[in-house]
C-alpha positions as CSV (number, residue, x, y, z in Angstrom):
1,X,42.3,15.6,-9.4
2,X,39.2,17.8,-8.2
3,X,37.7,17.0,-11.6
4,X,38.1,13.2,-11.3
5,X,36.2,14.0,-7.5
6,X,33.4,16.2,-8.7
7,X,32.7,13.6,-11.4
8,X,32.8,11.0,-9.1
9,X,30.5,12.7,-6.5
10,X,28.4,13.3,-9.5
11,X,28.4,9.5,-10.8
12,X,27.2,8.4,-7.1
13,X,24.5,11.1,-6.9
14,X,23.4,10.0,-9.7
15,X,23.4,6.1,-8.9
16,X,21.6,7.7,-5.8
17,X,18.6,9.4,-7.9
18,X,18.7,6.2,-10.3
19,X,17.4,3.9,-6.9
20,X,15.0,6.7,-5.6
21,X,13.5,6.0,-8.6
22,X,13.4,2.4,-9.2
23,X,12.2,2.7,-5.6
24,X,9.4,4.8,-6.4
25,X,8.7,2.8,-9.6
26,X,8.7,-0.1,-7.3
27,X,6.0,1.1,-4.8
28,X,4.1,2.9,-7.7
29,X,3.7,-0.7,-9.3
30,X,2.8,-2.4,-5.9
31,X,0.0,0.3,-5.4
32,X,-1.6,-0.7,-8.8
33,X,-1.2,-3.6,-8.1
34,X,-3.1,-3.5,-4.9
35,X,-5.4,-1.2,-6.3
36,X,-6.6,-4.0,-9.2
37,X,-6.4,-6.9,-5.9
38,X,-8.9,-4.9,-4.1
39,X,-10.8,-3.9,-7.2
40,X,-11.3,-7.8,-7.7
41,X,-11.7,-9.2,-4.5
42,X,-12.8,-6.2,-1.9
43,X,-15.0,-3.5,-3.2
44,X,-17.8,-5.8,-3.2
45,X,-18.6,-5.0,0.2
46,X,-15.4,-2.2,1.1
47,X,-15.2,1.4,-0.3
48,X,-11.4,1.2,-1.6
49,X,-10.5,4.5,-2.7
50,X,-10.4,7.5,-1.1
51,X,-13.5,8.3,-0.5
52,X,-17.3,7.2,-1.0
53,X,-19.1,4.8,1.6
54,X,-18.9,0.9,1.5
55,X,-21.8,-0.9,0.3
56,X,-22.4,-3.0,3.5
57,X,-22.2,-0.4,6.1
58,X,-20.0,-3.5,8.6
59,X,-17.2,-3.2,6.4
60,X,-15.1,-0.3,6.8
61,X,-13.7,2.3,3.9
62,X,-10.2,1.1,3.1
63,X,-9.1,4.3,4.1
64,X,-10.5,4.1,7.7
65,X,-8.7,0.6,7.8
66,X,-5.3,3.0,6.2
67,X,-5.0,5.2,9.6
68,X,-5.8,2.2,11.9
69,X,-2.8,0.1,10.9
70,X,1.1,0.0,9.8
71,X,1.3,-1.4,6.3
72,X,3.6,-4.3,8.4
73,X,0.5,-4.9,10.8
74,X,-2.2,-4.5,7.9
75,X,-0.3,-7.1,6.0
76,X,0.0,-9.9,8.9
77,X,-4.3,-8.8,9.5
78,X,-4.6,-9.6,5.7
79,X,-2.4,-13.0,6.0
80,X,-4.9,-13.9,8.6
81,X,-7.8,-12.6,6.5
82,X,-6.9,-15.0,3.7
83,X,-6.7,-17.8,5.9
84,X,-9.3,-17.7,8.2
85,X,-11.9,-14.7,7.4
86,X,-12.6,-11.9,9.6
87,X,-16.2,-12.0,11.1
88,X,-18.9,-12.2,8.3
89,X,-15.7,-12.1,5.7
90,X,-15.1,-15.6,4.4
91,X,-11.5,-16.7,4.1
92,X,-10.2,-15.5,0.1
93,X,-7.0,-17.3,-0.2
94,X,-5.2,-14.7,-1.8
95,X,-1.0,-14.9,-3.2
96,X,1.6,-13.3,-0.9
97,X,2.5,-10.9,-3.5
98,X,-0.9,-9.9,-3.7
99,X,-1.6,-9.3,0.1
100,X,2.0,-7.5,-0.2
101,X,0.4,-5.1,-3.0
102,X,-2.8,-4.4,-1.1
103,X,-1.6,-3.3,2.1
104,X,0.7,-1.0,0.4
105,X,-2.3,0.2,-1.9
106,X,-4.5,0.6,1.6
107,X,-1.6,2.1,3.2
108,X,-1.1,4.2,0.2
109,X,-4.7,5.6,1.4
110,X,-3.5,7.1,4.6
111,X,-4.4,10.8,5.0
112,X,-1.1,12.8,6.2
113,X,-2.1,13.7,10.1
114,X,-2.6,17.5,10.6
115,X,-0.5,19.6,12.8
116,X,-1.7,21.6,15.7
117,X,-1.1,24.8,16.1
């Protein structure tokens, strides 16, 4: 009986690892994703990686944009983006899944705030 337990405690641990990792494969995929999105439609005029300096100095580094906004909020600001443009932006009509990808890749930008101490 405690061996039938342990292995089913060790089956459902291991279901558990199998959807942290599908999970993580998931958000790993959206990230490229969003990285090749704002490789074709944003660094233009944005600086999208990490670091480096946008080429119009009006249009902030992606990852200024990263600490200013949730992904949920960066994704309704990029919904809007597609539609209507954003100041001297034009609107890009852009696929949900897409817009979905790039604010996770933006987000994905986000520097980890430091601790005081």
């Amino acid at each position: 009986m405690r061996v039938t337990k342990m292995m089913a405690m060790l089956a459902a641990l291991a279901a558990v690892a199998g959807c942290a990792t599908s999970q993580g494969d998931s958000d790993s995929a959206a990230i490229r994703q969003g990285e090749a999105a704002a490789s074709a439609q944003c660094a233009g005029c944005h600086a999208i990686g990490p670091s480096g300096e946008s080429s119009r100095k009006e249009a902030r580094p992606f990852r200024a944009i990263a600490a200013d906004y949730s992904e949920a909020s960066l994704l309704r600001e990029l919904e809007a983006i597609s539609e209507v443009g954003h100041y001297q932006m034009p609107p890009r009509p852009i696929a949900r899944e897409d817009l979905q990808a790039l604010a996770r890749y933006i987000s994905s930008l986000r520097l980890p705030r430091r601790r005081r101490p």
